[in-house]
C-alpha positions as a Python dict, from the first residue, in 0.01 Angstrom:
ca = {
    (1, 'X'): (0, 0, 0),
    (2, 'X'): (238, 106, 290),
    (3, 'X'): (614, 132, 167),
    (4, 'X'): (905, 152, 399),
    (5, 'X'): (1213, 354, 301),
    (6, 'X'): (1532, 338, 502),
    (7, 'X'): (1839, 545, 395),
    (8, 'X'): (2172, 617, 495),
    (9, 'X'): (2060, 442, 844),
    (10, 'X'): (2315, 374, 1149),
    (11, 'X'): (2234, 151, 1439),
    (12, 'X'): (2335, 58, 1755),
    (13, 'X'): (2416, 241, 2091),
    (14, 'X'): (2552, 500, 2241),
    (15, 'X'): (2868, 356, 2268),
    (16, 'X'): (2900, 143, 1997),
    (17, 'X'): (2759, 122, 1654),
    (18, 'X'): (2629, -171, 1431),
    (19, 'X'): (2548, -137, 1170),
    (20, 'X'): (2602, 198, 886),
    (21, 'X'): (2479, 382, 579),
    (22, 'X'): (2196, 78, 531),
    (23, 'X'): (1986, 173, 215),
    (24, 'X'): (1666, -26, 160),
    (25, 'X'): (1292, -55, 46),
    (26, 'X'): (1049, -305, 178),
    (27, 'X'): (675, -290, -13),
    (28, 'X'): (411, -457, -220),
    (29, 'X'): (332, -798, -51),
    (30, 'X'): (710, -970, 11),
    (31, 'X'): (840, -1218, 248),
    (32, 'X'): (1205, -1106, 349),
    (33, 'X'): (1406, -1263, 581),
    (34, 'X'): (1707, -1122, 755),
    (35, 'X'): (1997, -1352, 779),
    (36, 'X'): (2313, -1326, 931),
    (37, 'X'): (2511, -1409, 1213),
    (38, 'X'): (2517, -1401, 1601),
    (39, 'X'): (2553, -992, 1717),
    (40, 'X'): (2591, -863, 1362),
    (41, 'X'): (2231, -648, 1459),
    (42, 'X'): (1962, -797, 1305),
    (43, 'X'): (1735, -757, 1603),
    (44, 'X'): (1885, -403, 1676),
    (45, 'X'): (1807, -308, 1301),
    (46, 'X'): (1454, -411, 1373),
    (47, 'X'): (1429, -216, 1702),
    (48, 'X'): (1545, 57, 1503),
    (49, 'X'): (1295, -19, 1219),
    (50, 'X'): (1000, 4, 1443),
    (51, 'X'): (1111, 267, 1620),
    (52, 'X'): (1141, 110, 1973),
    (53, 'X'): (1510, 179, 1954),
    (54, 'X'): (1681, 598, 1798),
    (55, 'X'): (1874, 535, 1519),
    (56, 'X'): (2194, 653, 1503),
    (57, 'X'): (2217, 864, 1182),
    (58, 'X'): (1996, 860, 855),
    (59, 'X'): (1602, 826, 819),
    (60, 'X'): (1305, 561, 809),
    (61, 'X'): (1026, 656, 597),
    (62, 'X'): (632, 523, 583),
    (63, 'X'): (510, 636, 276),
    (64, 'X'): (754, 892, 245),
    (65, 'X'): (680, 1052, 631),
    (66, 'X'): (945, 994, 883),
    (67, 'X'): (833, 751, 1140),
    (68, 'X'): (968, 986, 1441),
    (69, 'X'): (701, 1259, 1281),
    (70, 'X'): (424, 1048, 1377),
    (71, 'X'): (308, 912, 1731),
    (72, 'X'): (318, 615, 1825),
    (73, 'X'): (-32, 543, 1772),
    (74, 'X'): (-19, 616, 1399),
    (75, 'X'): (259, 420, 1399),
    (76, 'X'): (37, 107, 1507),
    (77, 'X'): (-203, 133, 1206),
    (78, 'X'): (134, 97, 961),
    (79, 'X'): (353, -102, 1108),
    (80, 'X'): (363, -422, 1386),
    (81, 'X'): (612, -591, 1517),
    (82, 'X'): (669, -897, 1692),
    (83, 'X'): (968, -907, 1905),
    (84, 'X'): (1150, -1219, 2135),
    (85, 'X'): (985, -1053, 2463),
    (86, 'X'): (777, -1291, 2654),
    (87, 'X'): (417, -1172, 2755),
    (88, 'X'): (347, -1221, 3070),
    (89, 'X'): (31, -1234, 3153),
    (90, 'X'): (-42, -1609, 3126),
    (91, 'X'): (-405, -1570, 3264),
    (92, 'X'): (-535, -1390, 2915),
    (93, 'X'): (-689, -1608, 2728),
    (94, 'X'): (-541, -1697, 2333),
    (95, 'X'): (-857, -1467, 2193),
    (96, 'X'): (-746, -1182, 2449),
    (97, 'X'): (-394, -1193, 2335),
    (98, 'X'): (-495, -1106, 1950),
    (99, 'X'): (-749, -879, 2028),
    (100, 'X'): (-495, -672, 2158),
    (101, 'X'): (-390, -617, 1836),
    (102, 'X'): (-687, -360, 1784),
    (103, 'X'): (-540, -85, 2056),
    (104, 'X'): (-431, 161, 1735),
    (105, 'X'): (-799, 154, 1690),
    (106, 'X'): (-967, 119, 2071),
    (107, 'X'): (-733, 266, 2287),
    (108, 'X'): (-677, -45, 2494),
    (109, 'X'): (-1001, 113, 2696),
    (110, 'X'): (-1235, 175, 2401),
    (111, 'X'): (-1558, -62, 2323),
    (112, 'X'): (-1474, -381, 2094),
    (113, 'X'): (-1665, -306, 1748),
    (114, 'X'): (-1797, -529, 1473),
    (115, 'X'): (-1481, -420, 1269),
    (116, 'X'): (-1255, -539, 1539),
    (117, 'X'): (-1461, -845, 1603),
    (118, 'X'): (-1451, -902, 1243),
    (119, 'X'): (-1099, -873, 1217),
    (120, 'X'): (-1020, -1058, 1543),
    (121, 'X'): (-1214, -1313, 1418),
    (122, 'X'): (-1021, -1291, 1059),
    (123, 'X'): (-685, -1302, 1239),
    (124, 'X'): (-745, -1587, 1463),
    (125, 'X'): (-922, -1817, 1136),
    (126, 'X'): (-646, -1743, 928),
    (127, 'X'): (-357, -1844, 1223),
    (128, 'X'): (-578, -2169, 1255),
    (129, 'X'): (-594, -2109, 1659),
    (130, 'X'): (-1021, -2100, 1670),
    (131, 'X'): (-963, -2440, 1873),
    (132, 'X'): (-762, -2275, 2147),
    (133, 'X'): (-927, -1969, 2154),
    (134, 'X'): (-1076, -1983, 2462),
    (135, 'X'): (-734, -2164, 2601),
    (136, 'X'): (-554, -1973, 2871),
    (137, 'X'): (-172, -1876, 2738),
    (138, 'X'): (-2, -2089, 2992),
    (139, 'X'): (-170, -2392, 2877),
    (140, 'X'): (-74, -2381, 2534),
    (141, 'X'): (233, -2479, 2377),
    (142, 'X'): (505, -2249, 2240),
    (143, 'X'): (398, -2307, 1873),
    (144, 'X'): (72, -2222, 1944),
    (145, 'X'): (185, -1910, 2100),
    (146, 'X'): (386, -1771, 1840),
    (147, 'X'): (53, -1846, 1619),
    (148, 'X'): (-87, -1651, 1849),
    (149, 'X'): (92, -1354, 1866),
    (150, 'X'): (130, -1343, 1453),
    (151, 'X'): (-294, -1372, 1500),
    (152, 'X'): (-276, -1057, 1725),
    (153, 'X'): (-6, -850, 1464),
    (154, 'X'): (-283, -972, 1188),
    (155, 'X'): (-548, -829, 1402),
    (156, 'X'): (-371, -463, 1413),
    (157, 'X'): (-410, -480, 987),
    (158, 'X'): (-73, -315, 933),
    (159, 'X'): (24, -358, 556),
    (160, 'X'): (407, -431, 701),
    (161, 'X'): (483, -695, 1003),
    (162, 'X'): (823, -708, 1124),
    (163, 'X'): (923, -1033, 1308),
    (164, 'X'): (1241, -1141, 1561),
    (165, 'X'): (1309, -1459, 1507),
    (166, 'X'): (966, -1583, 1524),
    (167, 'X'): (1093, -1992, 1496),
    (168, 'X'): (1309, -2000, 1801),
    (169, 'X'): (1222, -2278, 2049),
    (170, 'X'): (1002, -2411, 1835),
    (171, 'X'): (1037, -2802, 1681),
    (172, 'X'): (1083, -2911, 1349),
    (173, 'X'): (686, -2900, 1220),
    (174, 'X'): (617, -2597, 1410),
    (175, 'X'): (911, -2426, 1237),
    (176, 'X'): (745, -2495, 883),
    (177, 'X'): (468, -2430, 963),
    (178, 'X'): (530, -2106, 1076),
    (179, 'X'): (706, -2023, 753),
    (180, 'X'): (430, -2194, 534),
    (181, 'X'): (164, -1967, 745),
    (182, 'X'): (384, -1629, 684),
    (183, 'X'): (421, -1680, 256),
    (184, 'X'): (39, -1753, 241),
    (185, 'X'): (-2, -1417, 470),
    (186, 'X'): (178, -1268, 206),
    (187, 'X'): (4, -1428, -50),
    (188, 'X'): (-327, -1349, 29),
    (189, 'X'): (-328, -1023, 187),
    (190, 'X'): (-67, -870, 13),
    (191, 'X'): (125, -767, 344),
    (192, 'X'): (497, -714, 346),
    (193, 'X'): (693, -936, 618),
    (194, 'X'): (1025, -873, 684),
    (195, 'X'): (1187, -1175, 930),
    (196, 'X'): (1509, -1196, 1111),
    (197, 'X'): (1629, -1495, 1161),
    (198, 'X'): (1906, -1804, 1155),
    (199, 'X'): (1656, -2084, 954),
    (200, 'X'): (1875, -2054, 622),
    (201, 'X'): (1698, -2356, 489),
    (202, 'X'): (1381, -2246, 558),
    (203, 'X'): (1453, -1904, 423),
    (204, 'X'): (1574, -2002, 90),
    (205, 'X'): (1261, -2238, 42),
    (206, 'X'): (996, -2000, 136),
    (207, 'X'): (1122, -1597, 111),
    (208, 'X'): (1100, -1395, -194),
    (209, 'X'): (1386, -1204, -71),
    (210, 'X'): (1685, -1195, 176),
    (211, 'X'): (1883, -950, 341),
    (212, 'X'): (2235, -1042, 436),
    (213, 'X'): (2394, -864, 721),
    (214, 'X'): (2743, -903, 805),
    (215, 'X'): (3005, -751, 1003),
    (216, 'X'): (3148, -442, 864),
    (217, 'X'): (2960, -464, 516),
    (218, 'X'): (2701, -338, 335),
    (219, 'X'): (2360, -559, 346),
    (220, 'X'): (2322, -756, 63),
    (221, 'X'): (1980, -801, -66),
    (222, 'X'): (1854, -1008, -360),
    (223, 'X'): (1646, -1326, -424),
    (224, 'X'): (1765, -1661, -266),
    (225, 'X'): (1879, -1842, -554),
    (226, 'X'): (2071, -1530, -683),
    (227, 'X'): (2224, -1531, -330),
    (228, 'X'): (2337, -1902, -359),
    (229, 'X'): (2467, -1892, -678),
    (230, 'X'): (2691, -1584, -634),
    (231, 'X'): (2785, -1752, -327),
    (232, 'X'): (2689, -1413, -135),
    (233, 'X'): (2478, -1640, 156),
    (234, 'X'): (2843, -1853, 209),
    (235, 'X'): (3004, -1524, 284),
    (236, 'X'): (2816, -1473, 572),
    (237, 'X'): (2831, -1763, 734),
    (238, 'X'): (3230, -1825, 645),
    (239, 'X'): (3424, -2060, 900),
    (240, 'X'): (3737, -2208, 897),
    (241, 'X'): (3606, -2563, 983),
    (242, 'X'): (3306, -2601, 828),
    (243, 'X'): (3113, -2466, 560),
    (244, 'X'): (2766, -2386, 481),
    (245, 'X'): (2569, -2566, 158),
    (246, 'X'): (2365, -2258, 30),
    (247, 'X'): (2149, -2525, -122),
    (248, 'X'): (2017, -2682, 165),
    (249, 'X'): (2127, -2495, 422),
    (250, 'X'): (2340, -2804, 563),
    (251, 'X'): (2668, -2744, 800),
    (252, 'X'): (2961, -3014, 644),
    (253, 'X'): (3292, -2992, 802),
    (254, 'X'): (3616, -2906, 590),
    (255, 'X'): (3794, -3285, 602),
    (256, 'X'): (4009, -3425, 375),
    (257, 'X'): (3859, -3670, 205),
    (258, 'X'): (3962, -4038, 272),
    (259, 'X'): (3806, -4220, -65),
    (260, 'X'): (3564, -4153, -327),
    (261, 'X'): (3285, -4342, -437),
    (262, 'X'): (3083, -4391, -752),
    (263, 'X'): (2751, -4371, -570),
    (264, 'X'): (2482, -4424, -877),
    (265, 'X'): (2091, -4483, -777),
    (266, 'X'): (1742, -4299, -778),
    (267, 'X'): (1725, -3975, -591),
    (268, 'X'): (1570, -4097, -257),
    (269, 'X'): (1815, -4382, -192),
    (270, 'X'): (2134, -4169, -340),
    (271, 'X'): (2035, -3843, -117),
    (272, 'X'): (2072, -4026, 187),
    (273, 'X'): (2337, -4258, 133),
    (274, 'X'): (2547, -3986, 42),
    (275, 'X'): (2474, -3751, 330),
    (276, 'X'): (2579, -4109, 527),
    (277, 'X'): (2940, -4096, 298),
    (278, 'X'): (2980, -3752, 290),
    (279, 'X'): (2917, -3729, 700),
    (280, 'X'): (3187, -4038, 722),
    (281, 'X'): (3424, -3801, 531),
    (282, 'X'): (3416, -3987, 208),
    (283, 'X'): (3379, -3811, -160),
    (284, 'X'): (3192, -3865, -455),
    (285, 'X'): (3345, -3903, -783),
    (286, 'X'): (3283, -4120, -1094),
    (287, 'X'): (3628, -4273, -1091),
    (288, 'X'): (3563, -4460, -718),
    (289, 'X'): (3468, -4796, -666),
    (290, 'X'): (3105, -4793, -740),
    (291, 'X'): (2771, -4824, -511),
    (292, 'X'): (2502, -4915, -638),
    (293, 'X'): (2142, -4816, -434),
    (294, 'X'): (1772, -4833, -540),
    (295, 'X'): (1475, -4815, -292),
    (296, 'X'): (1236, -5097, -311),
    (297, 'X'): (938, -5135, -99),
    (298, 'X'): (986, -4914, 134),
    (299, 'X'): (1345, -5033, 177),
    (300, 'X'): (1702, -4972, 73),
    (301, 'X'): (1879, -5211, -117),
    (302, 'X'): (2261, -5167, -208),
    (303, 'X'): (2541, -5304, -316),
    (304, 'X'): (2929, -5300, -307),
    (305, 'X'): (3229, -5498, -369),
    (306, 'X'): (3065, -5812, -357),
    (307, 'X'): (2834, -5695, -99),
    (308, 'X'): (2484, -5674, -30),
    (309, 'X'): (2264, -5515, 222),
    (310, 'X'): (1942, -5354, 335),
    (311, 'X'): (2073, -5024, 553),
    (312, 'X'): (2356, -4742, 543),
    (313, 'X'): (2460, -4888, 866),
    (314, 'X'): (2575, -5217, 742),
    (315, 'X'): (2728, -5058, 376),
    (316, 'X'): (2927, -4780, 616),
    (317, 'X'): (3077, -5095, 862),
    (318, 'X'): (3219, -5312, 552),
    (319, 'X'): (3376, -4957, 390),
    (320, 'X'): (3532, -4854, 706),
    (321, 'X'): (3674, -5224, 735),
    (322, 'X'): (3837, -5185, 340),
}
């Protein structure tokens, strides 16, 4: 299995550096996503990392062999990358696209065979595209793309993928399912993935481990939940008027709080109706007037201070009017 070594590694430019002395390992089948924020050099780190971009100081290893010792070629058979570029020939066809992934192996000129049929084939079942296979790129949809261009990384057979924000502009669904088809990648092949990106939710659900890259500081690495509880993942995301909920990956605003509640009900009901307080800028706290919710039939049903209803709407009017 491929391992990839980076130590004592600057990035950046020329005139201005990034990132310094960044010391890590990525092998042996893990999901890893790269959080942190706006220009702190996540995608620079993996321009670096693939080596599309010099670094400025230090080394990146495959399997112990610098990656400027081998050509670029070689390079193609470890390690793929999927960057933020757009491709633009929109006239190649969805299969075209991800049997491009077998140049290391063809050339780009050389004669398509069985083993890259097989694995084109492989790649494009296990993205789920065989339905728009035959589709022409500017007729499918930007989900479908993305799909697309993980089916034509797959296709290359690296053991590690590296990935620049492969959610952006894509909608809710699309962005799960994404993450959902990267762990079972992971899962099943036993492929390394390392991820930037800004989908902290997502991240904490579905990686086995997460870098954290922030200005001036070394990257932090460790699993989610050790990440959220040594409040590491708020660090990186500090702001003076809001905060970040490591545990769902929620923005809430730093407000004084006007009153507090004693919100009691089942889970679905209390989830919701407290996102509805706690957006109001109300608080939560046993020693508040209580609310009483429960979900019944498909429908909310509270109560408060004499007062009955059916939806958050109605319960939030008669607190405001207290």
């Amino acid at each position: 299995m491929t391992s990839l070594h980076i130590k004592g590694l600057s990035v950046g430019y020329a005139t201005k550096e990034i990132a310094t002395n960044i010391n890590l390992s990525l092998s042996g089948g893990q999901l890893v996503c790269l959080l942190g924020q706006n220009g702190v050099g996540k995608s620079t780190l993996l321009r670096t990392l693939s080596n599309l971009q010099e670094p400025l100081a230090g080394h990146i290893e495959i399997d112990h062999q610098d990656i400027r010792a081998l050509d670029r070629r070689k390079l193609a058979t470890k390690l793929g990358i999927i960057t933020t570029e757009k491709i633009g020939m929109s006239n190649m066809t969805v299969r075209e696209l991800v049997a491009l992934g077998r140049y290391p192996y063809t050339n780009w000129v050389g004669q398509e065979s069985k083993e890259d049929t097989q694995k084109i084939e492989e790649a494009i079942s296990r993205c789920r595209i065989n339905y728009i296979e035959k589709s022409k790129l500017s007729a499918i949809s930007d989900g479908q793309f993305q799909k697309a261009m993980v089916g034509r990384v797959l296709a290359q057979d690296t053991d590690i993928i590296l990935m620049d924000e492969p959610t952006a502009h894509l909608d809710v669904v699309n962005r799960v399912e994404m993450f959902q088809l990267l762990q079972s990648i992971v899962q099943e092949t036993d492929k390394s993935i390392l991820i930037s990106t800004h989908e902290l939710d997502l991240s904490m659900q579905f990686a086995d481990e997460l870098w954290l890259m922030n200005f001036n500081a070394p990257i932090v690495i460790g699993t989610p939940e050790d990440l959220g509880l040594t409040g590491e993942i708020e660090k990186i995301f500090f702001h003076e008027e809001f905060h970040l909920d490591s545990r769902t990956g929620q923005v809430k605003l730093r407000q004084e709080v006007k009153e507090s509640f004693n919100l009691v009900g089942e889970d679905k009901a209390f989830h919701w109706v407290q996102k509805a307080l706690e957006r109001k800028g109300y608080g939560i706290s046993p020693e508040g007037v209580r609310i009483a919710v429960e979900f019944v039939d498909n429908q909310l049903v509270w109560s408060f201070d004499n007062h009955k209803g059916q939806n958050i709407r109605e319960l939030l009017e008669i607190i405001d009017k207290k």
